[in-house]
TORNUKOL-311525 format. One line per field, with one value per residue: residue number from 1; x, z, y of N, C-alpha, C, O in turn. Coordinates in Angstrom, 3 decimals. Layout:
BEGIN
num <- [NUM  ...] $
nX <- [X  ...] $
nZ <- [Z  ...] $
nY <- [Y  ...] $
caX <- [X  ...] $
caZ <- [Z  ...] $
caY <- [Y  ...] $
cX <- [X  ...] $
cZ <- [Z  ...] $
cY <- [Y  ...] $
oX <- [X  ...] $
oZ <- [Z  ...] $
oY <- [Y  ...] $
END
This chain:
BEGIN
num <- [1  2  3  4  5  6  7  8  9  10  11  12  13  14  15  16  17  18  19  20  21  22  23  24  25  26  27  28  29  30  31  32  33  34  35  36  37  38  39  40  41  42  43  44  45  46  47  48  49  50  51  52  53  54  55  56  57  58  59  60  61  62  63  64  65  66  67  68  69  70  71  72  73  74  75  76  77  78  79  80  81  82  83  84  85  86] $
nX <- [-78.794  -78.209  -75.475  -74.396  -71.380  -69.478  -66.208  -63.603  -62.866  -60.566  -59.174  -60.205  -59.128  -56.518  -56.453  -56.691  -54.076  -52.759  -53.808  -52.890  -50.257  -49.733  -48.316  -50.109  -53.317  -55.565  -55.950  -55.960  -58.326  -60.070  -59.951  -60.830  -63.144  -64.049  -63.878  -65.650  -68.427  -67.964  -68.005  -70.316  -72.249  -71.182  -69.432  -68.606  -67.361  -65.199  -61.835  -60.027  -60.080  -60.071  -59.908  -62.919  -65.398  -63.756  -61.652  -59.432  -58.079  -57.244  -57.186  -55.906  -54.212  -54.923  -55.500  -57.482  -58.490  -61.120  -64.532  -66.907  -70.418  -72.769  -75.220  -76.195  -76.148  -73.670  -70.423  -67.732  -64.833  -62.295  -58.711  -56.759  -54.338  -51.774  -51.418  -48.747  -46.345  -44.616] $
nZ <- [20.285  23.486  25.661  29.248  30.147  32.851  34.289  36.274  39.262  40.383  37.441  36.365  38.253  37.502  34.694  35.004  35.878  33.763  31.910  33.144  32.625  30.135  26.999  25.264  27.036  26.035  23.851  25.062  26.729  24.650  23.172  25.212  25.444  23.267  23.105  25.482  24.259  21.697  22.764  24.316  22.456  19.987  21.331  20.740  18.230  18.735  18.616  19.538  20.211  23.018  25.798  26.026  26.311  26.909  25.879  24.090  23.369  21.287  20.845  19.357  21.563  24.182  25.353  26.468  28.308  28.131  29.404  28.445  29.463  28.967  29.903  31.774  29.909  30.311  30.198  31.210  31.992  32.650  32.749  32.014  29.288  28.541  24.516  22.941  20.687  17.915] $
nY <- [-14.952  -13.661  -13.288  -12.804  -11.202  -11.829  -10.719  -11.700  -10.453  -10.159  -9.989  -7.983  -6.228  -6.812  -5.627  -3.220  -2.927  -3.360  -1.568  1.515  0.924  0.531  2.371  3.442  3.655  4.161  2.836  0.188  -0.029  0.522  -2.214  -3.586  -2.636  -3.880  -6.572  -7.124  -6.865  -8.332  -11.003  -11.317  -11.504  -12.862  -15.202  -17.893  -17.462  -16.205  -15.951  -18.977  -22.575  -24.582  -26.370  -28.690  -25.606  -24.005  -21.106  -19.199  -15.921  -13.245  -9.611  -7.596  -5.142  -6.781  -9.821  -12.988  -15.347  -17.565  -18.873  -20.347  -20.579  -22.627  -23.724  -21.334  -19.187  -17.671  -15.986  -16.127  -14.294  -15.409  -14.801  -12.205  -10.387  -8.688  -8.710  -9.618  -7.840  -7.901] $
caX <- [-78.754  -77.260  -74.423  -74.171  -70.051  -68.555  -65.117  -63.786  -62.339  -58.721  -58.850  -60.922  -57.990  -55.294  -57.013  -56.487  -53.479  -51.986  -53.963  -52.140  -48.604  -49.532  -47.727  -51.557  -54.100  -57.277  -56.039  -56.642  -60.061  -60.636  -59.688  -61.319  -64.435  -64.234  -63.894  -66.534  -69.035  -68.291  -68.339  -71.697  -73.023  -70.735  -68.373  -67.808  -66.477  -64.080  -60.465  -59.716  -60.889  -58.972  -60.317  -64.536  -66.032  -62.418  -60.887  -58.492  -58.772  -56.470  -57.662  -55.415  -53.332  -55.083  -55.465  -58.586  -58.908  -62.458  -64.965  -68.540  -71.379  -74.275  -76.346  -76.382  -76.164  -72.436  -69.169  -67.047  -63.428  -60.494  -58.107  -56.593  -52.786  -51.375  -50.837  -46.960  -46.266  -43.190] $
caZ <- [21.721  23.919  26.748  30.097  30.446  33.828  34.503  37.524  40.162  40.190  36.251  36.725  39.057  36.316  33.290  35.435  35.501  32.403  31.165  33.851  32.493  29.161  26.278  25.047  27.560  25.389  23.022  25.823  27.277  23.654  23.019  26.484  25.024  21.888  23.977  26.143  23.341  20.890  23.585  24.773  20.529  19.573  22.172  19.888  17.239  18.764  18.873  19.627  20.918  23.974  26.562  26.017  26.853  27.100  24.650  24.030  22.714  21.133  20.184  19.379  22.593  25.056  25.015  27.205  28.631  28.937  29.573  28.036  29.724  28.181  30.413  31.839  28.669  30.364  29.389  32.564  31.657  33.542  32.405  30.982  29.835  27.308  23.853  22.693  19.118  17.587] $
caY <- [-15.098  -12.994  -13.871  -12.228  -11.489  -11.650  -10.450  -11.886  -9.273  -9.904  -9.751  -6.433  -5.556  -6.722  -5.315  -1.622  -2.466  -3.297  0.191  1.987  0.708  1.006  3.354  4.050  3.082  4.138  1.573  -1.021  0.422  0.272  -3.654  -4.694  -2.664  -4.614  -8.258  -7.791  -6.600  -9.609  -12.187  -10.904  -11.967  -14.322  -15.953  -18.974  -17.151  -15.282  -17.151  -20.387  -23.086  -25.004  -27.661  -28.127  -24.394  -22.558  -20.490  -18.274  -14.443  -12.116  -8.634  -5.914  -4.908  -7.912  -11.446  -13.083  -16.678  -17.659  -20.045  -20.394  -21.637  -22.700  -23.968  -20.309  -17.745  -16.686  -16.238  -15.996  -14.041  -16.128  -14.357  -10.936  -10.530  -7.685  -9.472  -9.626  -7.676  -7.784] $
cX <- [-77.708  -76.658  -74.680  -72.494  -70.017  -66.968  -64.767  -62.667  -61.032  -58.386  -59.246  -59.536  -56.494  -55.420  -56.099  -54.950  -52.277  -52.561  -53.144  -50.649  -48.976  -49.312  -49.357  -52.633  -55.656  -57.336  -56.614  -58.167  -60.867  -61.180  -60.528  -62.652  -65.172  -64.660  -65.212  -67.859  -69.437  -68.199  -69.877  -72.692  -72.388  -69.323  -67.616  -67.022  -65.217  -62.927  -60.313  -60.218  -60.121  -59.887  -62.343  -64.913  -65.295  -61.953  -60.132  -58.675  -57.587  -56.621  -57.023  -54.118  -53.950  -55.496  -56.631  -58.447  -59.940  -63.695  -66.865  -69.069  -72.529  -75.687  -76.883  -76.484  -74.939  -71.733  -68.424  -65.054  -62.357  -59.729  -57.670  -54.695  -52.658  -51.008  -49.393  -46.966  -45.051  -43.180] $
cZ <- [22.286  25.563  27.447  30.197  32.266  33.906  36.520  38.679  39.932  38.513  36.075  37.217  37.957  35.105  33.892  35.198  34.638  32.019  32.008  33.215  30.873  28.262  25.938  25.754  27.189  24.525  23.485  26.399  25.931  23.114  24.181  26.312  24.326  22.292  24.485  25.053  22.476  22.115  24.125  23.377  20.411  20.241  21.495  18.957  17.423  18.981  18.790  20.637  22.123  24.581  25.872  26.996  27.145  25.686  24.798  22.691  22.051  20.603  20.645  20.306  24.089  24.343  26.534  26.899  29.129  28.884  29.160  28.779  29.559  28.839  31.266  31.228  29.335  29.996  30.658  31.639  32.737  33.793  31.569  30.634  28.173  25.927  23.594  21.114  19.242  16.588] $
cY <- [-14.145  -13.137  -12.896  -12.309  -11.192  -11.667  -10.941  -10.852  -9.368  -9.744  -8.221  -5.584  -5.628  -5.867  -3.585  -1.764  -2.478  -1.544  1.005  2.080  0.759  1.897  4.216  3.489  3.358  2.859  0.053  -0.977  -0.406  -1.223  -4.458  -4.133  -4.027  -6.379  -8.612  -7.413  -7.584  -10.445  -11.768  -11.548  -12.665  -14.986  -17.138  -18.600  -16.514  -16.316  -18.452  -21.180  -24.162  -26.453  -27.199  -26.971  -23.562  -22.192  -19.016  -16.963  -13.741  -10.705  -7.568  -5.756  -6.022  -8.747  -11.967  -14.851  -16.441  -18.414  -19.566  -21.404  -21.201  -22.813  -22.611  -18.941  -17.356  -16.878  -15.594  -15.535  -14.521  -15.371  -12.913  -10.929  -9.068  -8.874  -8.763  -9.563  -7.522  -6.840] $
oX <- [-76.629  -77.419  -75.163  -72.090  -70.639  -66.440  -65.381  -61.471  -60.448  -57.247  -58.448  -59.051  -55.684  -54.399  -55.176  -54.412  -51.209  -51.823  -52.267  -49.966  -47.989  -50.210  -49.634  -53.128  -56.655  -58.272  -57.259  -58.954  -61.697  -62.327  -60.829  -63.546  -66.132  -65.530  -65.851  -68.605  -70.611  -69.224  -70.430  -73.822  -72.910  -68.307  -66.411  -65.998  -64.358  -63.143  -60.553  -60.692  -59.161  -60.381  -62.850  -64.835  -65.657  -61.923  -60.361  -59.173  -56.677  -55.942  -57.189  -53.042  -53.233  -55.813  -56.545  -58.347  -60.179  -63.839  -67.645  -68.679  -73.152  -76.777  -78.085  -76.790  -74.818  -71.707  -68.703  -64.353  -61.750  -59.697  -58.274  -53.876  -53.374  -50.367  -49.039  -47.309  -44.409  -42.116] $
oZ <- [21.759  26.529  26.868  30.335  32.738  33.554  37.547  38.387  39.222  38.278  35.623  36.687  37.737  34.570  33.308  34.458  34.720  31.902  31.229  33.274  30.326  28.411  26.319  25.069  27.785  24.418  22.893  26.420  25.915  22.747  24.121  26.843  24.562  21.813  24.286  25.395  22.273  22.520  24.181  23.561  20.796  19.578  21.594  18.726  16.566  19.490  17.709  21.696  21.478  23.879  25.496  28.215  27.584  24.665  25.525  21.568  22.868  19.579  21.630  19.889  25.086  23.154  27.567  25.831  30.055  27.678  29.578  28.910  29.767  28.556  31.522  31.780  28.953  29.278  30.960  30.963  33.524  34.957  30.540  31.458  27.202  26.241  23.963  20.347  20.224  16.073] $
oY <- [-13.872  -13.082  -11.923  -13.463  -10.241  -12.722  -10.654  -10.874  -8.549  -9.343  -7.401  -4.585  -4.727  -5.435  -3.017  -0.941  -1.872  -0.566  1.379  3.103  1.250  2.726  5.353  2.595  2.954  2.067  -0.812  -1.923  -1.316  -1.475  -5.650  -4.792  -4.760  -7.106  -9.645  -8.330  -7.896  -9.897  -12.866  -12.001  -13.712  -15.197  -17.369  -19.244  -16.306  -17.416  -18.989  -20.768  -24.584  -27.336  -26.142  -27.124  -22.471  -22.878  -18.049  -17.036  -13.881  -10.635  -6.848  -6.186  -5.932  -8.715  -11.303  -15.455  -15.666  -18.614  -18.711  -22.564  -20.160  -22.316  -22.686  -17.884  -16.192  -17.877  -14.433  -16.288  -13.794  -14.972  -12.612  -11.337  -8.824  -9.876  -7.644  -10.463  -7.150  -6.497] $
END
């Protein structure tokens, strides 16, 4: 099966600009490729799992709160935030 993603505008608007402020901003294009790609095939598998139909993401240089719904094939992105490496 395959998901429809939506990104919702002000995350659209954040996503720019973490890449903007970031040291390598292909790396993030790259990672927010990679997100919306597997959540589109397998949304359940990716991360963790939080309240019923939320979950939490971490891939690479971002991190993604976001909500599956079933009864529509989507996967609605909440959230975007840079992940934190040490």
């Amino acid at each position: 099966m395959t998901y429809s993603v939506v990104w919702t505008v002000s995350e659209v608007q954040h996503l720019t600009r973490i890449e903007q402020a970031a040291a390598d901003p292909a790396a993030v294009r790259a990672a927010a490729n990679r997100i919306d790609y597997a959540l589109r095939r397998t949304p359940h598998e990716m991360g963790e799992s939080r309240d019923p139909g939320y979950r939490v993401w971490y891939e690479d240089v971002l991190g993604v709160w976001y909500r599956i719904r079933e009864d529509v094939n989507r996967v609605e992105v909440l959230a975007v935030g840079p992940a934190r490496r040490r």
